[in-house]
Each structure stands twice: as C-alpha cells, then as structure tokens.
Backbone as a chain_set.jsonl record, in Angstrom:
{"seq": "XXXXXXXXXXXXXXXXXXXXXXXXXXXXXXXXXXXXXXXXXXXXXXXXXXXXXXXXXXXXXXXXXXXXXXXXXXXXXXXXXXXXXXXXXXXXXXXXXXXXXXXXXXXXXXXXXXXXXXXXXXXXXXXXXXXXX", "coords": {"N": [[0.836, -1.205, 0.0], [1.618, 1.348, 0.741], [3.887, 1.844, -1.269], [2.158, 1.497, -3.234], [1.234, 4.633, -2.878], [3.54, 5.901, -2.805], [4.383, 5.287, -5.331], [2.232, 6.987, -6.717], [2.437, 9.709, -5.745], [5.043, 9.848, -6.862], [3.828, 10.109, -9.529], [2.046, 11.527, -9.609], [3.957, 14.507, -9.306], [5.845, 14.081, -11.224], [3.757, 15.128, -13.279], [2.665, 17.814, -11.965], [5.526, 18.632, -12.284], [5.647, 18.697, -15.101], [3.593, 20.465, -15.702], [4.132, 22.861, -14.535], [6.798, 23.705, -16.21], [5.867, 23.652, -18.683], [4.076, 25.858, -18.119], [5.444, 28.149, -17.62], [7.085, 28.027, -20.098], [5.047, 29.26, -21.687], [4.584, 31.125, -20.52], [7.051, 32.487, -21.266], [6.337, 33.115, -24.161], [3.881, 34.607, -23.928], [5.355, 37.175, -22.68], [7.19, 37.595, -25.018], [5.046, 37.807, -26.828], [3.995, 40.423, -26.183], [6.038, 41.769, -26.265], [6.522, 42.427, -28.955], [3.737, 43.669, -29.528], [4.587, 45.805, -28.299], [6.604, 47.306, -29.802], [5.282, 47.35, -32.485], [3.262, 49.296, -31.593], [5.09, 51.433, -31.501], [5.965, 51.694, -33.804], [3.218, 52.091, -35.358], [3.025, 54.705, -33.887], [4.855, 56.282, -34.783], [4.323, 55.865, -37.846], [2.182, 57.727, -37.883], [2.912, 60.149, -36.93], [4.239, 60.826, -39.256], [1.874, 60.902, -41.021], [0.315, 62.899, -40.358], [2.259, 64.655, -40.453], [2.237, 64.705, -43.519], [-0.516, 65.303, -44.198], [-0.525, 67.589, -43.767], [1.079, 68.972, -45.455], [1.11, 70.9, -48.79], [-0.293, 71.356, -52.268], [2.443, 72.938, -53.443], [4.987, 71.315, -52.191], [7.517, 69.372, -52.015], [7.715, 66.07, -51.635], [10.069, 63.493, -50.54], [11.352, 60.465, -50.529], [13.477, 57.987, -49.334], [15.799, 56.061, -50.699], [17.931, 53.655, -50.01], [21.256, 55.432, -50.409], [20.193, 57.753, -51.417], [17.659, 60.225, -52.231], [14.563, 60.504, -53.492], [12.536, 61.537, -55.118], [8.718, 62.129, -54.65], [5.059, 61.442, -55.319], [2.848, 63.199, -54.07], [0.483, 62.747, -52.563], [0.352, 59.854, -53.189], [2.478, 58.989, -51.765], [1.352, 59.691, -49.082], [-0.476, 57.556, -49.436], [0.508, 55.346, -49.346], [1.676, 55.384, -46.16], [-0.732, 55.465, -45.373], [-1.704, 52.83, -45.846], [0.193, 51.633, -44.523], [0.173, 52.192, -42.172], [-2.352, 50.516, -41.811], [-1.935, 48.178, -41.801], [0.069, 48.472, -39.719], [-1.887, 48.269, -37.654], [-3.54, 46.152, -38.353], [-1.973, 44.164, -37.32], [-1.21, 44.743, -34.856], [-3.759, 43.821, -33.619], [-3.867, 41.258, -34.313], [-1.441, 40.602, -32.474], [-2.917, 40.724, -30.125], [-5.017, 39.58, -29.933], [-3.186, 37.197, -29.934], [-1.903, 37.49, -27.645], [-4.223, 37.283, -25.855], [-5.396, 34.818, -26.3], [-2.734, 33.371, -25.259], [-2.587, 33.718, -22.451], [-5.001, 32.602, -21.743], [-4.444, 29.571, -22.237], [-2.639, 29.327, -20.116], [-3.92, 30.045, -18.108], [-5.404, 27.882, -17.78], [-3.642, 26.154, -17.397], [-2.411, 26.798, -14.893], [-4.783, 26.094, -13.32], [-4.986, 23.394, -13.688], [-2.461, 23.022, -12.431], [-2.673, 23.292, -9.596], [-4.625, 21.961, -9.063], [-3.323, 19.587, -9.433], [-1.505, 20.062, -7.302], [-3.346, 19.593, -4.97], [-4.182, 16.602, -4.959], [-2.057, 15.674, -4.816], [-1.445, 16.517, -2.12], [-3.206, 15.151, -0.921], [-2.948, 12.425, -1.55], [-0.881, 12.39, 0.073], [-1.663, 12.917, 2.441], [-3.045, 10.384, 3.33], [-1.142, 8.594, 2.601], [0.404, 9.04, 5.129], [-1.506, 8.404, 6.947], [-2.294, 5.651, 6.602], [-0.115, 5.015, 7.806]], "CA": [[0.0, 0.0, 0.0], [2.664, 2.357, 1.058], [4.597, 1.905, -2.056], [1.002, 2.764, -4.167], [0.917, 5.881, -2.477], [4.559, 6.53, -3.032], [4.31, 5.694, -7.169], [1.179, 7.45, -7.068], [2.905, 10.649, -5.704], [5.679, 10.395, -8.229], [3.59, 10.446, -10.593], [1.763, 13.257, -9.724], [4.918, 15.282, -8.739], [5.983, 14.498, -12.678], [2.72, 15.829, -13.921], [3.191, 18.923, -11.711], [6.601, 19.562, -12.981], [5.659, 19.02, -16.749], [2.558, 21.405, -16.166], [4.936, 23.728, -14.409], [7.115, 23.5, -17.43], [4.475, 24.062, -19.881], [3.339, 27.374, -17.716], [7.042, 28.89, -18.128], [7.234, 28.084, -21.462], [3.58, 30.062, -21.964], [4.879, 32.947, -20.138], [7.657, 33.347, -22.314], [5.647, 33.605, -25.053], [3.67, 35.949, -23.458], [6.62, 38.215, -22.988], [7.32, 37.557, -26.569], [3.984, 38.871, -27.716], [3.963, 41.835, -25.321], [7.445, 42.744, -26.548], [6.079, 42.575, -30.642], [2.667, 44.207, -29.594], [5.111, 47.287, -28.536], [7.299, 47.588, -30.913], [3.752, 47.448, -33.529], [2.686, 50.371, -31.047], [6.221, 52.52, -31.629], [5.851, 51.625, -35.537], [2.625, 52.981, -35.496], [3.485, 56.218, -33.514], [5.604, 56.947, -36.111], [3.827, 56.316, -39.102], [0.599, 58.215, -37.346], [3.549, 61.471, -37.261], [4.571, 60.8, -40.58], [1.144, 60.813, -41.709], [-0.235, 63.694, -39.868], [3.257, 65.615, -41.278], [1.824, 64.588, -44.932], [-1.707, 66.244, -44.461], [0.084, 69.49, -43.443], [1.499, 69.724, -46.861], [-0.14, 71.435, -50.234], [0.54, 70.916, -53.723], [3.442, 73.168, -53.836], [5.609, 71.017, -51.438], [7.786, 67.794, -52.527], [7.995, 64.988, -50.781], [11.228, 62.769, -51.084], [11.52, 58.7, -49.969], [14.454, 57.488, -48.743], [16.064, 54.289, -51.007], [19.715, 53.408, -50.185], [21.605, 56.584, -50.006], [19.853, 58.604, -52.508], [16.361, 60.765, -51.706], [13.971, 60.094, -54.986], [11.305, 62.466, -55.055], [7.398, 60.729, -54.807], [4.354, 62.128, -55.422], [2.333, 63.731, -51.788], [-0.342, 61.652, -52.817], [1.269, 58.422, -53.158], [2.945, 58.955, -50.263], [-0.249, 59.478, -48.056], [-1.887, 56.276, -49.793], [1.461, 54.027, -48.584], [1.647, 55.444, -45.533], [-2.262, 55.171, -44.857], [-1.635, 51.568, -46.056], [1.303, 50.659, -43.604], [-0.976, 52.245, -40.734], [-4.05, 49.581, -41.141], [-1.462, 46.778, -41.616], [0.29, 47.804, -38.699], [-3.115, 48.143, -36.984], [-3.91, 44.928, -37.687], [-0.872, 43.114, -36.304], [-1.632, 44.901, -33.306], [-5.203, 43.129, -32.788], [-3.758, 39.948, -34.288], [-0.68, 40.262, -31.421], [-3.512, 40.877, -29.127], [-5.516, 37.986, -29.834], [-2.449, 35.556, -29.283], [-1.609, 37.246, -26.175], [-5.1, 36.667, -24.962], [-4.872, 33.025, -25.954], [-1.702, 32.161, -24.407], [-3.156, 33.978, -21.155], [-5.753, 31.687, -21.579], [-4.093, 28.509, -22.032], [-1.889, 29.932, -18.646], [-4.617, 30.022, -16.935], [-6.197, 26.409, -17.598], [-2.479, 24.998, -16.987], [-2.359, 27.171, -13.579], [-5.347, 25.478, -12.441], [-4.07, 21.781, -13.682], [-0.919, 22.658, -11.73], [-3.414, 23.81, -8.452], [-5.189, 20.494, -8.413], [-2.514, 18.336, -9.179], [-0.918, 19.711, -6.235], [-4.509, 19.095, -3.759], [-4.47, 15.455, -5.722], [-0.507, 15.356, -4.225], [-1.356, 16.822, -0.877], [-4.45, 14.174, -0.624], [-2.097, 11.315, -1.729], [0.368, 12.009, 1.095], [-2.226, 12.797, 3.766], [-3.434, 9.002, 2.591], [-0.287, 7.478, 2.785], [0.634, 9.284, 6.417], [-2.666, 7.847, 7.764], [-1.823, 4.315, 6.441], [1.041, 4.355, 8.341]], "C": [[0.872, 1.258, 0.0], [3.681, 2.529, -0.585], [3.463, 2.514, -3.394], [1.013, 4.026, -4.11], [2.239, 7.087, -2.886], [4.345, 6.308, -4.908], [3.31, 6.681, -7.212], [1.954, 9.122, -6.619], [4.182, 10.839, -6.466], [4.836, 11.008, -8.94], [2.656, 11.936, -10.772], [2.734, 14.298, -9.781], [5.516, 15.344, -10.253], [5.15, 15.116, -13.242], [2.891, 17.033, -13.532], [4.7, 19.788, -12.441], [6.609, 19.989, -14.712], [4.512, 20.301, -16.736], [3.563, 22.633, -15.843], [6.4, 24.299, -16.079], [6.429, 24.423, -18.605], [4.053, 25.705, -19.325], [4.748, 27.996, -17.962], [7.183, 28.97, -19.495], [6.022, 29.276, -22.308], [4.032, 31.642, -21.495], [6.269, 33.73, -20.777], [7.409, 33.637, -23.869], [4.827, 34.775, -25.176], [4.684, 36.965, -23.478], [7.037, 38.841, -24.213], [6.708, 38.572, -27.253], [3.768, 40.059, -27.126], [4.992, 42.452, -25.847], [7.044, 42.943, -28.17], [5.122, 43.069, -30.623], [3.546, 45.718, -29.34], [5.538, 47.851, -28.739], [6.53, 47.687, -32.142], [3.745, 49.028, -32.702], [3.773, 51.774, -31.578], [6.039, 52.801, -32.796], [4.415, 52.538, -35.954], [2.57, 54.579, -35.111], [3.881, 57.363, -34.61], [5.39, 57.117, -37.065], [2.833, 57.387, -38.701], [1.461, 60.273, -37.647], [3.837, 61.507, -38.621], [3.194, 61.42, -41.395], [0.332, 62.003, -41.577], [0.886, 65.347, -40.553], [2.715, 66.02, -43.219], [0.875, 65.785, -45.045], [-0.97, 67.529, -43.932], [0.502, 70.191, -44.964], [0.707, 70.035, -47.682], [1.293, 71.286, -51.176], [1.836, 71.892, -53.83], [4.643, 72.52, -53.281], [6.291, 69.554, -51.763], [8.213, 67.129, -51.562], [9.228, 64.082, -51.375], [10.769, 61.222, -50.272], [13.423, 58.365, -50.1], [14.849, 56.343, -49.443], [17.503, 54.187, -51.081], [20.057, 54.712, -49.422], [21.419, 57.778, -50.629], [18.167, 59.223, -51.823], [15.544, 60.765, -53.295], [12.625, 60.865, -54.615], [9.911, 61.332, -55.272], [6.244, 61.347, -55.065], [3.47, 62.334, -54.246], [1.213, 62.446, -52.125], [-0.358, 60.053, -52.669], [1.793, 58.396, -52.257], [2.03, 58.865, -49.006], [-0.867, 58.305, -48.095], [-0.585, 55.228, -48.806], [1.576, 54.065, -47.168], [0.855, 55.045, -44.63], [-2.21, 53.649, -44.482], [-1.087, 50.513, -44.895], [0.588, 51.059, -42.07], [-1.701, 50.761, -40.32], [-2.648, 48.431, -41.242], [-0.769, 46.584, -40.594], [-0.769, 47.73, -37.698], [-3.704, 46.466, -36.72], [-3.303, 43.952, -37.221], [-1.215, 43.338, -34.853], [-2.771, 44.108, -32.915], [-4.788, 41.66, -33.181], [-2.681, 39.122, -32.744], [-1.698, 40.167, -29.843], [-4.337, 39.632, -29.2], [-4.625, 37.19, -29.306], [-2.04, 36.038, -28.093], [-2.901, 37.011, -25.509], [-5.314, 35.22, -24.931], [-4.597, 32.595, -25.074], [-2.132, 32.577, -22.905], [-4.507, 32.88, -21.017], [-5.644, 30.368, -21.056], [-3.266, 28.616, -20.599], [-2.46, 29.5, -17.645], [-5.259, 28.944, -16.466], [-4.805, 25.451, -17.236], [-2.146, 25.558, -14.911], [-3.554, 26.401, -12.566], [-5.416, 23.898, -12.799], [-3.216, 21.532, -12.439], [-1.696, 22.836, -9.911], [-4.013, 22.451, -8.199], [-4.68, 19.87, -8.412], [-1.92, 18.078, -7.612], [-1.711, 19.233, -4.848], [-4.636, 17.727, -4.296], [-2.957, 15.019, -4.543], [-0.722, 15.346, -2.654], [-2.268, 15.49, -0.373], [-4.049, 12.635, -0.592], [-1.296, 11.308, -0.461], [-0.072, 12.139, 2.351], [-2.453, 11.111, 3.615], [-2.543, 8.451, 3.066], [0.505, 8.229, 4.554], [-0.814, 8.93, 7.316], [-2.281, 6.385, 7.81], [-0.474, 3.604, 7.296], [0.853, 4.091, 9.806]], "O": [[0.689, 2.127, -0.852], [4.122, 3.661, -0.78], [3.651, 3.437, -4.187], [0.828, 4.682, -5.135], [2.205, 8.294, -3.128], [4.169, 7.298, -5.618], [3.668, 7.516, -8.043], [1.919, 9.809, -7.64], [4.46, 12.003, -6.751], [4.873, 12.227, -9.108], [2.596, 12.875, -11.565], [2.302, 15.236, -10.452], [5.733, 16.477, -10.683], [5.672, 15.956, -13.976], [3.287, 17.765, -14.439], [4.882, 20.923, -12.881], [7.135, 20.9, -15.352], [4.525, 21.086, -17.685], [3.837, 23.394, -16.771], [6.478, 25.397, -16.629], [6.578, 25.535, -19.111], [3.764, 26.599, -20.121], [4.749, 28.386, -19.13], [7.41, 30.061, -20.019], [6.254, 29.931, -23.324], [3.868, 32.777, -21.944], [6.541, 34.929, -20.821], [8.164, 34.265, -24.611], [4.87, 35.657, -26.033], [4.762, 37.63, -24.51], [7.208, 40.029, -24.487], [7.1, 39.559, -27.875], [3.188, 40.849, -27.871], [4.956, 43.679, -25.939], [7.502, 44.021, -28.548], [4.866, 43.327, -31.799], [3.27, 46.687, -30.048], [5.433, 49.003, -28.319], [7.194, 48.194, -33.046], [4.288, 49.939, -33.325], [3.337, 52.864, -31.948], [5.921, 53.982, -33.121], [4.474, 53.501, -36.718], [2.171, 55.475, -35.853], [3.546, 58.471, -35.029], [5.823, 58.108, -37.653], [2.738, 58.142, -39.668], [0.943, 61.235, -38.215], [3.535, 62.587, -39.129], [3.337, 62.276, -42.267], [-0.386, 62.284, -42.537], [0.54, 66.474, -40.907], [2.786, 67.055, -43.881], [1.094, 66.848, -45.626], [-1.681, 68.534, -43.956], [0.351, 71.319, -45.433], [-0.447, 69.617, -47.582], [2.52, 71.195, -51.151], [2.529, 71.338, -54.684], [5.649, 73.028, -53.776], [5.533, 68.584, -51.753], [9.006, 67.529, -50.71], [9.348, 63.966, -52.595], [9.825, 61.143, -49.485], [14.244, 58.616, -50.982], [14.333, 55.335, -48.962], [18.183, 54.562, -52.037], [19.572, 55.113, -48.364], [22.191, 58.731, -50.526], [17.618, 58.555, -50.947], [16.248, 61.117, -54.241], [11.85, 60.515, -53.726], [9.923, 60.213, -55.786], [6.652, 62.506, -55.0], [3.465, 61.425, -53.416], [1.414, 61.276, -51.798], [-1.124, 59.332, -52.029], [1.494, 57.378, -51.634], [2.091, 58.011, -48.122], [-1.62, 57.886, -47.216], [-0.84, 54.562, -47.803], [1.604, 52.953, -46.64], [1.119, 54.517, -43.55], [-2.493, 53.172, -43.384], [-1.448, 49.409, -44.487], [0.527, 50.32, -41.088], [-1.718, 50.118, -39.271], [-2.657, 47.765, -40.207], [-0.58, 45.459, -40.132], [-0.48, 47.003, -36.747], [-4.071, 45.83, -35.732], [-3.85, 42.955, -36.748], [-1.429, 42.522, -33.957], [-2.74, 43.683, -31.761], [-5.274, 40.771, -32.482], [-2.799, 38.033, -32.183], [-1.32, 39.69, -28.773], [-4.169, 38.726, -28.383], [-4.927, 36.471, -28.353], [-1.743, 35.168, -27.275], [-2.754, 36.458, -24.419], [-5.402, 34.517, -23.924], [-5.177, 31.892, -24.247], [-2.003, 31.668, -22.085], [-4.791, 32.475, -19.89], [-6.209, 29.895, -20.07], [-3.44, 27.59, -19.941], [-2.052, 28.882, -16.662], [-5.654, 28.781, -15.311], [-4.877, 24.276, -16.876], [-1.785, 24.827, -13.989], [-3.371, 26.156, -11.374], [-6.017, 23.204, -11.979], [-3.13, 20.549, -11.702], [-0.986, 22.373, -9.019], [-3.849, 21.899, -7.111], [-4.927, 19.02, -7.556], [-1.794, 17.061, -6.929], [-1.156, 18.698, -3.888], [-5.789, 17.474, -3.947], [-2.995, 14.168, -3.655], [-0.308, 14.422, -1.955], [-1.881, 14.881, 0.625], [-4.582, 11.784, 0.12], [-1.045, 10.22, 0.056], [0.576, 11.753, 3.324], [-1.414, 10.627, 4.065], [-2.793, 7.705, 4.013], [1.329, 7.429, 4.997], [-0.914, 9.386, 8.455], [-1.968, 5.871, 8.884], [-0.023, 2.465, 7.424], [1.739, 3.529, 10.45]]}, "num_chains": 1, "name": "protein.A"}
C-alpha cells in the first residue's frame, strides 16, 4: 500500500513539474507577444507622425523617400496612400498580437489550475499514505 501511495505521488509530482514546465514556457511567449505588440505600437506612432506631417502639406511642397543613399522624389499623394496603407497593416498586427496574447493567457490560466489540483491530488495522496502508516 505504502509503495502505491509513493508511485502514485511520483507520478503526480511528474505531472506537476511538466505542467509547471508548460506554464514557463507560456509565459515566455507571453513576454514575446507583449514585446512585438510594442514595438507594432512605436511603428505605429511613427507612421501616425509621418502621416499627420503629410496632411500638413499642399501641392506646392515635394515629398522625397528614402532608397539606399539617394532621396527620390514621390508624389504627396502616393505617399499618403502608402503610408495610410502601412498604418491599417500595422493596426492589424496589433489586434492579431492581441488575440495571441489573450490566448496564451488563456491557455496559462487552464495549466495554472491543472498545476493547483494536481498539487490538492498530491497533498491528498500524502495525507493518505501518512494515515496508512
């Protein structure tokens, strides 16, 4: 009996450490996507000045682009539409980075309460086998 109680608390005590495991691994993903949701946020900042610099201008005013080490003139227009463009796409990274960090907070949270009962499953096992004795 005593030796049930002892496999039986291995084996929980492995399950605990793989869920533990598994929750570390989740929270550096998290991190991950928190650190690429605000570096999206800086990217947008910047285009949002860029873009707000654009509408200031009128047709007498040229706009240049940056390729290599040369400045290539562009038309204001065209410039507003790419800019506009690189806005919504970084817009929508942002709600896609936000979705997977609510995910993995999700999955976090169903391995935090795995790792919570395993350990009242552990504690229940070893009251068990200190009664038996």
């Amino acid at each position: 009996m005593a030796k049930q109680a002892s496999r039986e608390q291995e084996q929980l005590q492995q399950k605990v450490q793989g869920q533990v495991e598994k929750y570390k691994e989740l929270q550096n993903d998290i991190q991950k996507s928190v650190s690429a949701r605000n570096q999206l946020d800086a990217q947008l900042n910047e285009n949002q000045i860029v873009k707000g610099e654009l509408d200031r201008l009128d047709d007498s005013n040229n706009v240049y682009k940056l390729i290599g080490p040369v400045l290539v003139k562009q038309d204001r227009i065209e410039a507003k539409q790419n800019v506009q463009k690189r806005i919504e796409y970084i817009e929508n990274e942002i709600s896609r980075q936000e979705k997977n960090t609510k995910e993995l907070k999700k999955k976090q949270d169903s391995i935090r309460e795995d790792i919570t009962n395993l350990q009242q499953q552990f504690q229940k096992s070893h009251l068990r086998a200190a009664g038996a004795r």
